[in-house]
N, C-alpha and C positions, 0 to 999 in steps of 0.2 A: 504494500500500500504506500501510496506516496504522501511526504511528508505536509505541513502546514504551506510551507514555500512555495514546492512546487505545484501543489493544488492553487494557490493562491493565482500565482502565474498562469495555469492551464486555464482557471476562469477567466483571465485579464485579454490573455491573447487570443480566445476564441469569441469573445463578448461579441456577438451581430446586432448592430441598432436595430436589426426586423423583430429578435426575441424581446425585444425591454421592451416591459407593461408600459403602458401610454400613459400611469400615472408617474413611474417614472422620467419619463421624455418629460414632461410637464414641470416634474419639483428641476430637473438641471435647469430648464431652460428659465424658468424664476430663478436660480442661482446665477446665470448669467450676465441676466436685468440687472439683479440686485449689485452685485458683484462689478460689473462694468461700471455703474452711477456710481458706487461711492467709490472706486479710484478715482474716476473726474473731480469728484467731491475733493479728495486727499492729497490730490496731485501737486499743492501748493504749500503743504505741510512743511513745516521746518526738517522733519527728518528724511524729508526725501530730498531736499536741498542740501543737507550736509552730504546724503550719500553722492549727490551726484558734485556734488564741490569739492567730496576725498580721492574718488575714485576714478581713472578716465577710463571709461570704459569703449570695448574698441570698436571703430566706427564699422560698421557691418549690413548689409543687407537682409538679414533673416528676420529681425522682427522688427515692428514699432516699437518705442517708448513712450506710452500712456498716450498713442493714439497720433498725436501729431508732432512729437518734439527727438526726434530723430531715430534711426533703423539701431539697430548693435546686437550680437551675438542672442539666442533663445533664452541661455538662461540668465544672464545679465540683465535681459528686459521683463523676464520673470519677475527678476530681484526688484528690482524698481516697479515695476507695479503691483507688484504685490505690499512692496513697503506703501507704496501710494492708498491701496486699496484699504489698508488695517490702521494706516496710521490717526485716524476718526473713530474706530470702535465702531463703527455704524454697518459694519458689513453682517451679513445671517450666522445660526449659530447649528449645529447637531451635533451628532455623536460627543459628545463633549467637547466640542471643540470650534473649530471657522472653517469649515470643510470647502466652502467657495473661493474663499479668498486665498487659497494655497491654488487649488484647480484651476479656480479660471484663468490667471494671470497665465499659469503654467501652462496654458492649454491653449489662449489665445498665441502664446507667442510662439509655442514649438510647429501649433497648426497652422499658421503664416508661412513658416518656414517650408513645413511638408506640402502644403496649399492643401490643406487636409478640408473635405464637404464637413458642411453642417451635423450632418447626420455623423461622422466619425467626431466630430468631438463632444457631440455628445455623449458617444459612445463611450469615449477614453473620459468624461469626465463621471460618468454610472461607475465602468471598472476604477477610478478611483475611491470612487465614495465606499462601495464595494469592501474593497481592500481596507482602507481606514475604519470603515463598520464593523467588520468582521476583527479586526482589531482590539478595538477597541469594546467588543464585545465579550471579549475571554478571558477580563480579569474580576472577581469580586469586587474589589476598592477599586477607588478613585483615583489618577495620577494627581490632581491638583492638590490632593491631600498630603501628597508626598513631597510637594511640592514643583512636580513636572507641568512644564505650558502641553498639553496635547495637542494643539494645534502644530507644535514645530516637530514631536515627536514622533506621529502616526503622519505628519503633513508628507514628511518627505517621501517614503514607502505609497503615503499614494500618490505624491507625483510621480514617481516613477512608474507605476502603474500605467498611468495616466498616460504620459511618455511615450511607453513603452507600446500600449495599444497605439497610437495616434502612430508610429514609423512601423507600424504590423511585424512586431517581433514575435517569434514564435514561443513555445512556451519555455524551451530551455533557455533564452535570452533574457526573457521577460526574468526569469528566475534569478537569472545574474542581477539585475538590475534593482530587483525589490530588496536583495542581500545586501547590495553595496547602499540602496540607500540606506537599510538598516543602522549604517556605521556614521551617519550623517544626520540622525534624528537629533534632536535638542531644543530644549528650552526650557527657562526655569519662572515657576509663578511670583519669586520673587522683585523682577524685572515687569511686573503690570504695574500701567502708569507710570510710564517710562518708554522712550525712544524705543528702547531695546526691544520693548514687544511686539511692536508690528515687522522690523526686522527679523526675528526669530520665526516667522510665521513665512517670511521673504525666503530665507533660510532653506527653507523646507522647501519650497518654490522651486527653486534653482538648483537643490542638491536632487531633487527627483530626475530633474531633464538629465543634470551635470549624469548622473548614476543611468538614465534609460540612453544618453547616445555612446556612452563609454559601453554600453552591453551589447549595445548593435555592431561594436568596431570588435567584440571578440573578447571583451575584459568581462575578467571572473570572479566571483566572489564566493565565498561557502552558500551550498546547497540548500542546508539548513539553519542558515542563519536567523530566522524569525522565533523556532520553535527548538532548539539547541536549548540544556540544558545551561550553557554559559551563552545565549544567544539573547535577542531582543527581549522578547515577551517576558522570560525570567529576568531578563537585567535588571527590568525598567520596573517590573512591578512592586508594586508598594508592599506588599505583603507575603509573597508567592504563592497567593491563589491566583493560578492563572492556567488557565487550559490549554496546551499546546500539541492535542491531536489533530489532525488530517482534516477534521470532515469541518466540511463551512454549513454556514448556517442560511437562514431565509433570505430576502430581498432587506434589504436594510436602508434605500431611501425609500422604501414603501414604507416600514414602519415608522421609522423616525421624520421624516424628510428635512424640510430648514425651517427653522422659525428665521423668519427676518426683522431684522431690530425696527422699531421706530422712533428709537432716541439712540443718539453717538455716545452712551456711554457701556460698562459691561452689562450683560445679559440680567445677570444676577440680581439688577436693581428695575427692571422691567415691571416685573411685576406689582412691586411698590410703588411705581410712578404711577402705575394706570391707577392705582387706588387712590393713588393722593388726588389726582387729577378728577374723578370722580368725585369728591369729595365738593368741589367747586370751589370758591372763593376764600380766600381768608382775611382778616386783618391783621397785617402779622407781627404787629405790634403790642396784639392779643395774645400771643401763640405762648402758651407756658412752657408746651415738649409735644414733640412728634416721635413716636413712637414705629419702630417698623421691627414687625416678627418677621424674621427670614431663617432659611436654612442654616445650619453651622456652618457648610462648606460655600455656598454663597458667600457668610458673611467671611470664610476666612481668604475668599478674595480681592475683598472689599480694605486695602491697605491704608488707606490715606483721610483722615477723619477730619484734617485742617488744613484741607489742599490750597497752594497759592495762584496753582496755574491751570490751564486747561488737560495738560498731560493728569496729574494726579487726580483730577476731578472726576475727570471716567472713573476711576476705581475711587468713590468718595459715598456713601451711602449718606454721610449730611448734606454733600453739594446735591446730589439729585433732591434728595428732599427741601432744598433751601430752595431751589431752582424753580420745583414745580408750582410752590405755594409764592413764592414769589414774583416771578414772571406766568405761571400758569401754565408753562410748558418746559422742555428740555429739549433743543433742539441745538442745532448746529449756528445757530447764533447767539446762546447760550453757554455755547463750548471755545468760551476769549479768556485772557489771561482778565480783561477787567471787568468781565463779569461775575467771574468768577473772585475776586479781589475785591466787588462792591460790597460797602457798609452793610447793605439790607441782606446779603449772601452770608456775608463773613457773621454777622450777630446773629444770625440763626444756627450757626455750626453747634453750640455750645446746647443748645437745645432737642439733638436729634439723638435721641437712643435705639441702640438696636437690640435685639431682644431673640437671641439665637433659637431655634427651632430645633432638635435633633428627631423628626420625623420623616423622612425623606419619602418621594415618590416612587411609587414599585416602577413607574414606566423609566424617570431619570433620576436614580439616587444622588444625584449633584446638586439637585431641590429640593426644598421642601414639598408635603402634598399639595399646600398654599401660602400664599403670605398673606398679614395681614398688615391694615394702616390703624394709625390711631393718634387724634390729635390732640391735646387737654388744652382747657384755653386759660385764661388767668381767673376766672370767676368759676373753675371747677368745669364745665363744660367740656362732655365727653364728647368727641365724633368720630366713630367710627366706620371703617368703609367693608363693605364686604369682602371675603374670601378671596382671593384671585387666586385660580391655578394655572391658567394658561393666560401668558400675556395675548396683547391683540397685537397678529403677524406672527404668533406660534402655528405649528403646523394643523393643531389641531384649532387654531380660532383664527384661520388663515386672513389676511388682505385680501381684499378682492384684486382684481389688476387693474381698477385705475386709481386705487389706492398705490398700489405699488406702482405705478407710471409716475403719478405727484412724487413719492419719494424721489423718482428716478430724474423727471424734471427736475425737482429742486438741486439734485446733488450736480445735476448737468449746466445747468443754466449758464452759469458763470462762464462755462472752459466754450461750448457750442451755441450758433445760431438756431433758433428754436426750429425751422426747417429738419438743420442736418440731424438733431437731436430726437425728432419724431422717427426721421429713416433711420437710425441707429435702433430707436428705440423698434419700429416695426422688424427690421431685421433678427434682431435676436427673438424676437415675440414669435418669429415662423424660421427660426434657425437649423430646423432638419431640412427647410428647401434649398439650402445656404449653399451657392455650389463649391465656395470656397474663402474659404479663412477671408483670403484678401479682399474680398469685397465687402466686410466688414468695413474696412477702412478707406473708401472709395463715394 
């Protein structure tokens, strides 16, 4: 019987877009959307100006960078768009992790290069998810507990995947490929709210291609590197419960698919926003404490309680809460150093407790079954908001798509004329007719 690896691979490289359920085609191709808008969104971020201010990267014909700002090598435009795409927090979430914003960046630039159809990157971006589902499906605990980002760790293994379908490597290649990305996974939870994290997710991006075109030229990696008893899944596990038999499991963006964010900060506080938000109005000069029950492992990545800048803010469970009851929403122009810095933000910080949960969801033990809100006001007044288990833009209380268009609008507006931003936006909306990569960009 063959091992985790090469099962892994034999699914990767025989994946035919004709077999994937049509609800699959559907959740990649909202990754896509999703995925494309907020790198336009992120493209101007400071940390993707220092990357490209440290680094010359070499002029090249194989892919764009972030669409219109010059060609260079696959997985170098990887790197950069994918830092572009994370560095907002704004991109969608599954498996425990940002499973679009490692793919698609990866996907859009190696399938330029190969002028790969619509329909195969689709393809390569299922046998990603795939890979990283199945992954990250075969340990008891959690990596973020451990302190691992999964997004860099499981990212790179599916890009290579991913990769690896998209140039039709056979299965014994593919195998080499998912091995060597093996030794290229990384990220630490440490590093949220911080530069470092959307980089680390870039990482994985670019160490996928880097690992699927080194397997096409003949480079080898152990066979069983995923499921070896000194190999990945053991390494990395937090506890070693971790299963590393042969056989894979169900369709895994059927079950899980993407929640996609509708505020730029992490996931984890989603759900609290919608309830604060829900709550309607305040005077917040009333506000005695805001109170939010969340999960244990939500809040333990929730680092930064007296954030100064927009970086820390993402991961701040008092900024989102100051945020919502203050301006009445969390959006992307909410996420400024002086907004976040403003007297009526900053004097709310001191007011917002969080209130750990250790009840987690059978579907994702990263959450709790729900969070709650709860505001007390200076004359004793209790308000509280209902339950939420599933934010709105989780997979199970999905956007509709011209909710998701508006997201995608606004992330766009700025970088595109609203014309070319419609054809972008229709293109990917019908991306299996796509006859090729390049005309994405056309």
């Amino acid at each position: 019987m063959n091992g985790l690896t090469r099962n892994l691979a034999e699914f990767a490289a025989s994946l035919d877009f004709r077999k994937i359920p049509a609800d699959a085609v559907a959740t990649a191709k909202r990754g896509f959307i999703d995925c494309t808008g907020v790198m336009f969104a992120g493209r101007e971020e400071p940390v993707v100006k220092v990357l490209r201010g440290t680094f010359s990267f070499p002029a090249g014909s194989d892919s764009k960078i972030l669409f219109d700002q010059g060609q260079t090598s696959s997985p170098e435009a990887a790197l950069i768009n994918a830092t572009a795409g994370h560095a907002l927090d704004y991109d969608d979430v599954a498996i425990d992790g940002h499973p679009s914003v490692v793919l698609v960046p990866a996907i859009l630039a190696e399938g330029e290069r190969l002028r790969a159809s619509g329909a195969e990157m689709i393809a390569a971006y299922v046998a990603g998810y795939e890979v990283w589902g199945e992954l990250a499906s075969r340990d008891e605990d959690k990596y973020h507990a451990k302190g691992w980002h999964p997004s860099g760790v499981f990212g790179a293994i599916a890009a290579a995947a991913a990769g690896a379908r998209l140039a039709k490597l056979d299965a014994g290649r593919t195998a080499h490929a998912l091995a060597a990305a093996a030794s290229m996974s990384a990220g630490l939870v440490a590093n949220f709210g911080s530069m470092m994290k959307p980089l680390q997710v870039a990482r994985a991006a670019q160490g996928g291609l880097i690992a699927a075109r080194l397997a096409a030229k003949g480079f080898t990696a152990s066979p069983d590197a995923l499921e070896h008893r000194n190999g990945f899944l053991n390494a990395f596990s937090p506890a070693g419960r971790v299963r590393t038999d042969g056989t894979l499991g169900e369709w895994h963006i059927l079950k899980n698919g993407l929640n996609i964010k509708r505020y730029p900060v992490c996931y984890a506080l989603h759900r609290s926003i919608d309830g604060l938000l829900g709550l309607g109005k305040f005077d917040i000069g009333k506000i005695k404490e805001i109170e939010l029950s969340i999960g244990k492992l939500q809040a333990g990545m929730l680092r930064h309680s007296r954030p100064q800048n927009a970086l820390d803010a993402k991961f701040s469970a008092e900024f989102a809460a100051a945020s919502a009851v203050v301006a009445g929403r969390v959006g992307l122009a909410e996420l400024s150093d002086d907004f976040v810095r403003s007297a009526p933000v900053q004097a709310l910080f001191p007011k917002v407790r969080i209130s750990p949960v250790d009840d987690p969801d059978a579907d994702d033990p990263l959450f709790s079954r729900s969070d709650q809100v709860r505001v007390t006001l200076a004359d004793g007044t209790v308000r509280s908001g209902e339950p939420v288990s599933r934010a709105k833009g989780h997979a199970h209380n999905p956007l509709g798509m011209d909710e998701l268009r508006l997201k995608f609008n606004d992330c766009v507006a700025g970088a595109l004329p609203a014309a070319h931003r419609d054809v972008l936006f229709e293109r990917l909306s019908g991306l299996e007719e796509l006859a090729s990569a390049v005309t994405l960009y056309t």
